[in-house]
Every structure is written in C-alpha cells, then in structure tokens.
LUMFIDREN-708375 format. One record per residue (C-alpha): residue number from 0; residue in three letters; x negated, y, z. Coordinates in steps of 0.05 Angstrom, whole numbers. Layout:
// residues N
     i    aa       c1       c2       c3
   NUM   ALA        X        Y        Z
...
***
This chain:
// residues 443
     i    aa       c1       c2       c3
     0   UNK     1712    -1964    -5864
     1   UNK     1665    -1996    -5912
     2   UNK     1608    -1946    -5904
     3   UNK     1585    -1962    -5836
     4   UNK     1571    -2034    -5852
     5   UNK     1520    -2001    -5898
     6   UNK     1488    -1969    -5848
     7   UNK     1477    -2015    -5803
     8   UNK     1449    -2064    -5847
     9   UNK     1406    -2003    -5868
    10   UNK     1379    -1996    -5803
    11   UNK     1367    -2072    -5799
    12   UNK     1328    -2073    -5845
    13   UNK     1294    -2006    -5825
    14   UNK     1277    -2043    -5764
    15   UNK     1251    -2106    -5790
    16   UNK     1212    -2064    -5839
    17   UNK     1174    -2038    -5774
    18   UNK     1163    -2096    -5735
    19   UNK     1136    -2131    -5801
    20   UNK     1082    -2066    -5810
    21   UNK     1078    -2066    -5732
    22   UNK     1051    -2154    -5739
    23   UNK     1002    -2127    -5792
    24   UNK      978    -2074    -5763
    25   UNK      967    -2124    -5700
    26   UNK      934    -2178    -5736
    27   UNK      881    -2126    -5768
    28   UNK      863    -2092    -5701
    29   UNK      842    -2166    -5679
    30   UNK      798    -2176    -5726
    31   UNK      726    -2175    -5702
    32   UNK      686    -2114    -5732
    33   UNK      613    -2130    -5752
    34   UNK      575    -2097    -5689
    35   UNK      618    -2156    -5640
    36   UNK      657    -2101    -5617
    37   UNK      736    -2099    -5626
    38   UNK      774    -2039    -5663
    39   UNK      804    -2016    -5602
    40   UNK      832    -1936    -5589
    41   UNK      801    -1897    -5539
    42   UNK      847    -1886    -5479
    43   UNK      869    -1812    -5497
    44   UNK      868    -1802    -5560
    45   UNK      910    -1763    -5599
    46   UNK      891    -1777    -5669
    47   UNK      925    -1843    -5683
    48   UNK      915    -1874    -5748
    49   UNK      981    -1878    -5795
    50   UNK     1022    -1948    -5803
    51   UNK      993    -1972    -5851
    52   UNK      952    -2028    -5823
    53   UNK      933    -1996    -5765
    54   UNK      958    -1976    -5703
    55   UNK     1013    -1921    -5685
    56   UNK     1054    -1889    -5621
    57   UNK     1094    -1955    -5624
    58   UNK     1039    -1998    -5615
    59   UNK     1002    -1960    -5556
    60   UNK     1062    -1957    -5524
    61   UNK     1088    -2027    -5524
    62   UNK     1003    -2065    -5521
    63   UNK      986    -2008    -5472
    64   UNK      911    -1965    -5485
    65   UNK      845    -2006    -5519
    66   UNK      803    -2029    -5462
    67   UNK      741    -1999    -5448
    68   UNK      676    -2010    -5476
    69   UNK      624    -2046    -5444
    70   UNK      547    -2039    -5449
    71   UNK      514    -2101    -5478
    72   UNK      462    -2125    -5435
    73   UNK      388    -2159    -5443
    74   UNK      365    -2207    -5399
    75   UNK      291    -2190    -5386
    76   UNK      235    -2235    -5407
    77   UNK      209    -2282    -5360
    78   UNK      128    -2279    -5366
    79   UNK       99    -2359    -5351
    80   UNK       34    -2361    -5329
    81   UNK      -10    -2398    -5372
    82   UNK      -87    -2437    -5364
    83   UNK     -145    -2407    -5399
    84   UNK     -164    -2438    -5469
    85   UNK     -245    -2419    -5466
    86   UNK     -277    -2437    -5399
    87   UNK     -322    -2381    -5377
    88   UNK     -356    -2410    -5325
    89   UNK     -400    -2358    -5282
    90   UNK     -465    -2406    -5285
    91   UNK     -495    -2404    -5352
    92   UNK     -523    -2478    -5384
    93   UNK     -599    -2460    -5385
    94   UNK     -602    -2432    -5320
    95   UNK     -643    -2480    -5269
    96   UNK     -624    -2481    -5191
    97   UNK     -669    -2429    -5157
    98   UNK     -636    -2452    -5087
    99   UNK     -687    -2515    -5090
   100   UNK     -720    -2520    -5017
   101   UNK     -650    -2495    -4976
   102   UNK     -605    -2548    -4967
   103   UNK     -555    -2501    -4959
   104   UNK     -548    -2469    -5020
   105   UNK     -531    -2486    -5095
   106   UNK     -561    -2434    -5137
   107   UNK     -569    -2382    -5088
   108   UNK     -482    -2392    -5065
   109   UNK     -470    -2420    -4982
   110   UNK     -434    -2490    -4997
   111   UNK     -395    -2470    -4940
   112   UNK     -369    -2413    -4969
   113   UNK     -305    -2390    -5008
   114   UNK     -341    -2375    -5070
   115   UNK     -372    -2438    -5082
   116   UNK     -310    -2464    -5103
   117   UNK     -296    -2406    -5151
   118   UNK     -362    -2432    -5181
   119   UNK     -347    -2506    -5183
   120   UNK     -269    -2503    -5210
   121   UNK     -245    -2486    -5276
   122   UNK     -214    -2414    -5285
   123   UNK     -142    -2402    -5251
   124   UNK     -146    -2447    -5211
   125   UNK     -136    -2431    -5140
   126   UNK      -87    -2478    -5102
   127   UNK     -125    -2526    -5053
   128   UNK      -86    -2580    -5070
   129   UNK     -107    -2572    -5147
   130   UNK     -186    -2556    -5121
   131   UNK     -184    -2616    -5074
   132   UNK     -158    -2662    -5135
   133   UNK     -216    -2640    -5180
   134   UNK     -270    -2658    -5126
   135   UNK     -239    -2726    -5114
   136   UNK     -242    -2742    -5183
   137   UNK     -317    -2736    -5181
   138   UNK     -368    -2795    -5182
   139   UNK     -390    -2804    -5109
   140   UNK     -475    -2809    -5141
   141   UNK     -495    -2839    -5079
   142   UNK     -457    -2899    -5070
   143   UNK     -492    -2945    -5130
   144   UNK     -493    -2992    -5148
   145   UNK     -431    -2997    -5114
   146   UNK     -362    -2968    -5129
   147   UNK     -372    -2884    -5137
   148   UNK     -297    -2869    -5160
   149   UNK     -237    -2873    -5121
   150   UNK     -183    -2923    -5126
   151   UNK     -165    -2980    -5094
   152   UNK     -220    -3034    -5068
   153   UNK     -244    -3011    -4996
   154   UNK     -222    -3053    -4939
   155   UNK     -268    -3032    -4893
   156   UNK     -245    -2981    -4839
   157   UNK     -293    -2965    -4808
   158   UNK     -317    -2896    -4791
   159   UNK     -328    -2835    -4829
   160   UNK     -247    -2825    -4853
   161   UNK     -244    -2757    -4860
   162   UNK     -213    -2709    -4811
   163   UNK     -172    -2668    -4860
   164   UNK     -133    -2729    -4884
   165   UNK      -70    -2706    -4858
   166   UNK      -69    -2634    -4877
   167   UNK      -94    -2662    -4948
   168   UNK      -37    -2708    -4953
   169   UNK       13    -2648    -4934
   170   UNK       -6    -2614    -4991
   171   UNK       -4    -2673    -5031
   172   UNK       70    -2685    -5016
   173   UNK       83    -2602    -5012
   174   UNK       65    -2606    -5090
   175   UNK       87    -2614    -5161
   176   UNK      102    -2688    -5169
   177   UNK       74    -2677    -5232
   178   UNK        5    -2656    -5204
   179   UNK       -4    -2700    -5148
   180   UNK      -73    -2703    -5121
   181   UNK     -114    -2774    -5105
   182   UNK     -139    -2783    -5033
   183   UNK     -203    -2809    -5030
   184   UNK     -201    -2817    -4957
   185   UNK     -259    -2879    -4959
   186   UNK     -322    -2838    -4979
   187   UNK     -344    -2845    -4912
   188   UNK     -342    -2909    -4898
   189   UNK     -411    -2952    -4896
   190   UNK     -395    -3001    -4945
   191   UNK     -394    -2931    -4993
   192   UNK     -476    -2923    -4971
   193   UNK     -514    -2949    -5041
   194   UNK     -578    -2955    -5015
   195   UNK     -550    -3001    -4952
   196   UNK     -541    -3047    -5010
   197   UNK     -618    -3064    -5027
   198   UNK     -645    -3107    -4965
   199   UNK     -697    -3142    -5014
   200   UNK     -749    -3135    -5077
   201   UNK     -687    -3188    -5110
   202   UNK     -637    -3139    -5095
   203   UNK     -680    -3079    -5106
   204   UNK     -692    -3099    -5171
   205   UNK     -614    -3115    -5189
   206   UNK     -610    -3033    -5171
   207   UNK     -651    -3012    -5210
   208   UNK     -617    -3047    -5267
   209   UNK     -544    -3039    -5245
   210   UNK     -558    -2961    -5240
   211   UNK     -574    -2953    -5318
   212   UNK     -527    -3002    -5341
   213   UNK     -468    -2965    -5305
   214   UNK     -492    -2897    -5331
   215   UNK     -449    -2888    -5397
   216   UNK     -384    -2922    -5367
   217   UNK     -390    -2882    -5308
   218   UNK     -392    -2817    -5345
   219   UNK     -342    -2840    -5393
   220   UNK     -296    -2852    -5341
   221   UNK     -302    -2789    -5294
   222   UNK     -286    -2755    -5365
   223   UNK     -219    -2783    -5384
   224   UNK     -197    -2776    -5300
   225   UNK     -211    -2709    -5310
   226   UNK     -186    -2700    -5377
   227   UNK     -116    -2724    -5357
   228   UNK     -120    -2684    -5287
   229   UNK     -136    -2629    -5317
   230   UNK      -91    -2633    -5380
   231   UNK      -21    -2644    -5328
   232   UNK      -50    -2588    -5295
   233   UNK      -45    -2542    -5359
   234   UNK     -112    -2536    -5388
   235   UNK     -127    -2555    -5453
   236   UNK     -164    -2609    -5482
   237   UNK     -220    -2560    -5517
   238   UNK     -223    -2536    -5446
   239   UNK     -228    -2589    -5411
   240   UNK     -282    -2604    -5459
   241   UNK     -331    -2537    -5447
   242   UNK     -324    -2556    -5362
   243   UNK     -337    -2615    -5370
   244   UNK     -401    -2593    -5407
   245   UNK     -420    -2525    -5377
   246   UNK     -381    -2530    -5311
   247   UNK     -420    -2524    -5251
   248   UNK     -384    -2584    -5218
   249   UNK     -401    -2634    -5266
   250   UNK     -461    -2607    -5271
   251   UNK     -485    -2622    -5203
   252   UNK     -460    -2699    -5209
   253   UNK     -507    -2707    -5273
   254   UNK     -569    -2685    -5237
   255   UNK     -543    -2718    -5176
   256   UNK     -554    -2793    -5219
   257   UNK     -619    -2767    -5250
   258   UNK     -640    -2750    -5186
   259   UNK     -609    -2815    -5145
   260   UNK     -637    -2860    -5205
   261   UNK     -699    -2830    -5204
   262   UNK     -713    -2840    -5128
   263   UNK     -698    -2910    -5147
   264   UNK     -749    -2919    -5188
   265   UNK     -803    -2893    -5153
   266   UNK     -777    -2936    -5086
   267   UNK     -783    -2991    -5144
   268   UNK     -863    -2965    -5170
   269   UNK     -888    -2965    -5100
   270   UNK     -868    -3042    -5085
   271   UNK     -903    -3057    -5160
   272   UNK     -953    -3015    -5157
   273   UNK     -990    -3059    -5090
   274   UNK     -985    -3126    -5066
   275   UNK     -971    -3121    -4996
   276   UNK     -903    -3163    -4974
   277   UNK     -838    -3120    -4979
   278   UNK     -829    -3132    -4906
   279   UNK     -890    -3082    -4887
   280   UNK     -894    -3051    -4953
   281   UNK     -898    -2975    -4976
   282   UNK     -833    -2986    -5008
   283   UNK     -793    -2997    -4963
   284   UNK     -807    -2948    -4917
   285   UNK     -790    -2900    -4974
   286   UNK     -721    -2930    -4972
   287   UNK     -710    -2937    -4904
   288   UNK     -724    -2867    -4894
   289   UNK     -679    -2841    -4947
   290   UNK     -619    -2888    -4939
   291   UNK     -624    -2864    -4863
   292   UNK     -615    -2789    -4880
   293   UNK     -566    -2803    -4942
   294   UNK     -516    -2851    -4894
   295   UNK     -523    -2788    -4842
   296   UNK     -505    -2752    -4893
   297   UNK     -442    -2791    -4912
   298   UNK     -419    -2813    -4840
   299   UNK     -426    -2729    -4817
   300   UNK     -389    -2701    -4865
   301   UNK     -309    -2675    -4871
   302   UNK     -296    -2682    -4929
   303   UNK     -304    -2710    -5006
   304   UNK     -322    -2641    -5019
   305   UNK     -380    -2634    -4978
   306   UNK     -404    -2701    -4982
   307   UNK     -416    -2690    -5065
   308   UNK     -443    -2617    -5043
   309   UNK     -499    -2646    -4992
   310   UNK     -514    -2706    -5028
   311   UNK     -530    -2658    -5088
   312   UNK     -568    -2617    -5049
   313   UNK     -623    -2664    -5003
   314   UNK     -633    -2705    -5074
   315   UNK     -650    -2642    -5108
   316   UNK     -708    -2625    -5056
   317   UNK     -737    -2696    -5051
   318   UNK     -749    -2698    -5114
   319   UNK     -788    -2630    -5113
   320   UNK     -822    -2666    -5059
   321   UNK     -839    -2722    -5097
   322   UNK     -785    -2760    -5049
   323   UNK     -849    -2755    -5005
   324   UNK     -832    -2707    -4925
   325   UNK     -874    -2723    -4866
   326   UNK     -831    -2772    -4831
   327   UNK     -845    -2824    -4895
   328   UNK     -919    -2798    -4888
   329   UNK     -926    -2812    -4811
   330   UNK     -886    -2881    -4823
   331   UNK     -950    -2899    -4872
   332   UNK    -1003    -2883    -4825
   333   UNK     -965    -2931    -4773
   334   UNK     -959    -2985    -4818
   335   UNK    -1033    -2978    -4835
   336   UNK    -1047    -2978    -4771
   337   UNK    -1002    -3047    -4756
   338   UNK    -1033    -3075    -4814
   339   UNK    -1102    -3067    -4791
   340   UNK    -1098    -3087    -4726
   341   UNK    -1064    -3146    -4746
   342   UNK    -1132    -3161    -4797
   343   UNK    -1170    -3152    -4732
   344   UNK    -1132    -3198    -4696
   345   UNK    -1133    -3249    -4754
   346   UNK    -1200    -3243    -4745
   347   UNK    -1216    -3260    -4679
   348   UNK    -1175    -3318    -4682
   349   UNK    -1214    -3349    -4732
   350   UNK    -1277    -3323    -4695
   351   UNK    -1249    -3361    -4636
   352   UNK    -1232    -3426    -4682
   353   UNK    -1297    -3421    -4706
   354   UNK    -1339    -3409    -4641
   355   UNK    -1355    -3340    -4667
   356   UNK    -1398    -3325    -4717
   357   UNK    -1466    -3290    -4695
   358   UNK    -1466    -3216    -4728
   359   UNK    -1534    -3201    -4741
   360   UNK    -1592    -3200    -4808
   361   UNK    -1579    -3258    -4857
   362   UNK    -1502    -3268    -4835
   363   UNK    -1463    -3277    -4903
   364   UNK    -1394    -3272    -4869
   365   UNK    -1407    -3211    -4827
   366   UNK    -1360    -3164    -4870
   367   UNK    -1311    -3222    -4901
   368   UNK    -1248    -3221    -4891
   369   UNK    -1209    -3286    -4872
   370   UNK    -1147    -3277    -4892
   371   UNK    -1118    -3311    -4952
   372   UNK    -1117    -3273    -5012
   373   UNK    -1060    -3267    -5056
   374   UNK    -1049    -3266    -5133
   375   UNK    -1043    -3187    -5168
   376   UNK     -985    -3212    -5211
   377   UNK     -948    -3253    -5179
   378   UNK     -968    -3232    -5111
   379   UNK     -932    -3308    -5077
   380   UNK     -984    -3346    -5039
   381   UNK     -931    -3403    -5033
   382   UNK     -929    -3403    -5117
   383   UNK    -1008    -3414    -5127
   384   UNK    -1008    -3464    -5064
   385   UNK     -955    -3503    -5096
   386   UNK     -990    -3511    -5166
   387   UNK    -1057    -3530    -5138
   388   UNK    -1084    -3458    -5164
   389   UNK    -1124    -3402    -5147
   390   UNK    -1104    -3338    -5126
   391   UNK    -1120    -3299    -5182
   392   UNK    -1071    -3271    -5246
   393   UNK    -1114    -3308    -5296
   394   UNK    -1089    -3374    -5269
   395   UNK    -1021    -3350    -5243
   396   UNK     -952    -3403    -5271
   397   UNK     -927    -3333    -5290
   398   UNK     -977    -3293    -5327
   399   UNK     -937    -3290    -5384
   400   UNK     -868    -3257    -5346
   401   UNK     -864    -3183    -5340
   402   UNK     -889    -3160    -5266
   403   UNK     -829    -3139    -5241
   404   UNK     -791    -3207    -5249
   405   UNK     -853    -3251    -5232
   406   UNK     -855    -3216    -5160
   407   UNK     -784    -3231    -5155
   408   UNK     -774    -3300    -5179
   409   UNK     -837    -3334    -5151
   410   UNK     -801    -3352    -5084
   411   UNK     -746    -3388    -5124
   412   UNK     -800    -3423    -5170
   413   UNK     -844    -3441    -5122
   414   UNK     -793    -3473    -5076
   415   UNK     -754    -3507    -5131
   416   UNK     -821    -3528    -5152
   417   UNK     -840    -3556    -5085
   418   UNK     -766    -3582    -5088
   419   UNK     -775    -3620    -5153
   420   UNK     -838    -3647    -5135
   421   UNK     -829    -3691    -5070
   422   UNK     -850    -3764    -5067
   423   UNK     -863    -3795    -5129
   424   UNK     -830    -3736    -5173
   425   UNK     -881    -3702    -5228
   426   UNK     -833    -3649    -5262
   427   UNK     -877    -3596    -5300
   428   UNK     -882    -3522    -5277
   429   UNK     -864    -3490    -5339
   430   UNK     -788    -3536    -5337
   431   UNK     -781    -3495    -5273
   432   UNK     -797    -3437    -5290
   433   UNK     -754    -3450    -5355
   434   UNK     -692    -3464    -5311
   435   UNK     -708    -3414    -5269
   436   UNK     -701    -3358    -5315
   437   UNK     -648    -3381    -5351
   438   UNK     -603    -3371    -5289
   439   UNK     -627    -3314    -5277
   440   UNK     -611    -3284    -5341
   441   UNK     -537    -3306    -5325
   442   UNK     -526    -3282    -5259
***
C-alpha cells in the first residue's frame, strides 16, 4: 500500500522533468539565428533532434510543423535622372556666324525650326515650359535704354501681347511649383520699343550714355536670373557657368548690345559729324528708318522667343551693312533734294526783297548764298545772336565744351541767357553756362 504513492510521485516528477526540458527546448528554438532566419523543422522530417535543448515528437506534435521559408526579397533601384555637369554646347566659342545676310538663319539653323532650340538651351533640357523660362530670362537688347528684363513695371496694354499667353500659362501651372516659369507677356508692347525713346539730339545723347552705363548691371543681372533658374532646375553652378559663357543663347544677346550700341553710335556720329538741324538731318533718318523696322519687328512677332531671335538677326546684317540699305539711301537723296529747293526758294525771296539782283560780269553776289550761316561747334544760331557774336567756333560761348554737349546745351544757354538778360539785367555768359552745366551734370 505504500509503494504506489512512490510511483506516482515518480511519475510527477517524470512529467515535470519533461515539460521543464520541453520550456527549454522552446525558448532556444526562438532564438533568432544569425542569417534572420528562425530554427524552424522542415515539415516532414524525420530526423528530429534529441531533448536536449531542441525540439522532439512532443513538441511537433503539440506547436504543429515549422512554417515555411520565405525568399528574401530586393527592392530594385530606382535610377533619377540627373543634369549634365560640363556643358557641351554644339557651337564652338571661336566660330563667327556664317548666316550673316539671311535673316532667317543663325549660323546656318531656320529660327523657325526645332533644332534651334537644341542649339540655344543647355543639355537635357527638353520640356517647353523649362525652354520657354530660359528665353524669358533673357535681356530684351532692343528695348534701351528702357527696361530689357521682365518683371513688373509695364502698364501699358497696348498691342503686341503675345498670342501663346494662354497655352504658356498652362504649362506654367501644369509644372513643378518648384520650376515655375516667368511670363513675359509685355515684350510687345510699344512702350518696350528703345529707339521710340530718342525724339531729340538731348535725348539722343542721354542714349548713348544710358546704353554703356547699363552694360555691366545688365549682364550681371541676366547672370544671377539665370544662375538661380537654372540651378532649381538641376544644373550646376560650374555649369551654369560654361552656358553662360559658351552657350549659344547668351551668346546672341552679347552681340545683340554690341550690335544695338553700336548702331547707336553711329545714329550719334552722323548728327556730330554735320551741322544741319536734327529736324532734317542725316541722323535722324538713320533712326527713323531703323526704329521703324525694329518696332515691326517687336509688334509682329509671337513670342519672347522670336522677338530675341529676329532682333538678333536684322542687327547682325545692318551692321555688315554699315547700318546703311537703300531705303536710308533714297531718304538722303530726298532730303537733299528738300534742302535745296528750300536754298532756292530762300533765294528768291531775298531776290524779291531786294528787287533782284542783275546776274551778269562784275556781280559779287551772283554765287552767294543768303542764308545765315551757323557756327561748326556749336551749330545754334540763337546762341551767337544772343551774345552779339559771329558765327564762327573761334568766337563761340562754348569753345571750350566737348562737341557733343555744346550742340546739346546751346538751346538751354542761349534762352536762359536771353532770359537773364531782359531790361536792365547784365548777367555774364560764362555764369550761364556755369549754371547750366552744373544741372546738367545732376540730372
């Protein structure tokens, strides 16, 4: 009766013996082998390890069979475009424009075509949202010395908006945030026309100035737009640096202000270089003509594109010309022509004053001519009639100013002169002149 207490407490602790070997065995199968994958059995197998520490029958059969294995995968690599670091622009630096004399071509490509902007735009760059951008961003050469940038300013709406505004402004809001493009929707207005701007040797002369002095800021500034257009866009700085220099688009808006400036300055030779009044001078019939076919130019055109495209173009083959073509040349012969026949009637009139002098042997006015003449430097009748002087440089109240501003600020001397002068008033002509070009200087 005492034995089979025995037993059972034998088999107790036979059985708590297993379960204890059974936990360890557990806790070592969970533990995570060094290749992330757990020591599991294969479904199936017949080779079980013994108990001690691993698993046996008793453990298959009450955690059920090791799930299977499963494959590890790899995501693949995602491959981001990137800009090109070295521009390699198809036009080299040296190489000169052989399309000079066709207006329709920039070395030898159709400005109409598809592959003129391949040549104007930076590698990779093919979106026309991005290629409209860059051409906005360009100086518009023709409007100085007004405003050649866009940005704010304009108020003027008159004609010339262009007519792809609207699909322009689709793919402005169709884009990037990031890389949204600038409209410059007011190149065509006539407010934009530089040339419109001189109406006078005083504002000729302001032009000519205004067009140098604006040179290095204008530069400066086209190259940091482009420098952070370019750089949001993905290019880099050293780049941005090598288009900015060998690039084909900037190229064409540095020859476009040597070209514009010097046009300029030969508009600004011609009225020094005679002394006829601007009014029916060589001068301005240079300007006329060439501010009529520049604002065609501008008021014609489609697009910011094409406007810096054709403006490039026409300036490039005046110059060859000389800025010289036969409609300035038959304009000259015509205002010879005026110009003598207005002599000839000048001098009837004073033939008729005079009762006519008789032409014949002996006559000392025969070939005289009547009218007035008019000082080489200063070339202002009203200046010399003021002062009590001849007409001649030697004598001239400005002889000692430099040619250019003598022939623009004798009108204001002589009338302030005149001015200063009525009645009893003696006020000496070099005070005037003095005061005179001492405001000048500060406007």
């Amino acid at each position: 009766m005492k034995i089979q207490p025995f037993f059972v407490k034998l088999q107790e602790s036979t059985e708590k013996m297993d379960r204890m070997m059974e936990q360890q065995a557990l806790q070592e199968n969970q533990t995570p082998s060094t290749t992330g994958t757990p020591n599991m059995i294969p479904m199936g197998s017949t080779n079980l390890p013994a108990a001690n520490g691993h698993y046996d029958a008793r453990t298959i059969e009450r955690n059920g069979p090791a799930p299977p294995t499963l494959p590890t995968q790899t995501p693949p690599a995602v491959i981001t475009p990137t800009r090109p670091t070295t521009y390699q622009g198809p036009i080299p630096t040296y190489q000169q424009d052989g399309s000079k004399g066709d207006s329709d071509k920039i070395h030898e490509i159709e400005i109409t075509s598809v592959e003129i902007d391949k040549a104007m735009m930076p590698e990779a760059m093919t979106k026309n949202a991005e290629i409209n951008g860059t051409y906005d961003r360009a100086d518009d050469i023709a409007a100085l010395p007004g405003k050649t940038s866009p940005g704010g300013g304009d108020s003027e709406s008159g004609s010339g908006v262009s007519e792809d505004v609207l699909t322009r402004l689709a793919e402005t809001l169709g884009s990037d945030n990031s890389k949204i493009t600038m409209l410059d929707s007011g190149y065509g207005r006539r407010n934009r026309h530089g040339l419109g701007l001189i109406t006078s040797e005083d504002t000729l002369l302001d032009a000519y100035k205004q067009c140098y002095k604006k040179e290095e800021v204008l530069f400066k500034n086209y190259r940091f737009r482009m420098m952070h257009y370019l750089g949001r866009l993905g290019y880099t700085s050293s780049f941005i640096d090598d288009y900015l220099e060998r690039g084909l688009l900037p190229r064409i808006i540095r020859e476009s202000f040597l070209n514009y400036t010097a046009l300029i300055g030969k508009i600004m030779f011609k009225w020094n270089a005679t002394a006829d009044p601007w009014e029916d001078s060589e001068a301005l019939v240079i300007l006329k003509v060439h501010s009529s076919n520049l604002l065609d130019i501008r008021t014609n055109c489609n697009s910011k594109k094409m406007l810096l495209l054709q403006n490039y173009a026409y300036l490039r083959d005046a110059k060859k010309k000389g800025f010289v073509n036969d409609t300035i040349t038959e304009k000259n012969f015509e205002r010879q022509d005026r110009r003598n026949q207005r002599l000839r009637d000048e001098l009837e009139a004073v033939k008729a004053i005079k009762g006519g002098p008789k032409e014949g042997r002996g006559n000392p006015h025969k070939d005289q001519d009547p009218s007035p003449k008019k000082c080489s430097h200063c070339k202002n009748r009203d200046l010399h009639i003021a002062a009590g002087l001849e007409h001649i440089k030697t004598v001239c109240p400005l002889k000692d100013q430099a040619g250019s501003w003598a022939k623009a600020a004798a009108g204001k001397v002589a009338a302030k002169y005149s001015n200063d002068n009525k009645g009893e008033k003696t006020r000496p002509m070099e005070e005037v002149i003095k005061e005179v070009s001492e405001s000048w200087a500060k406007s």
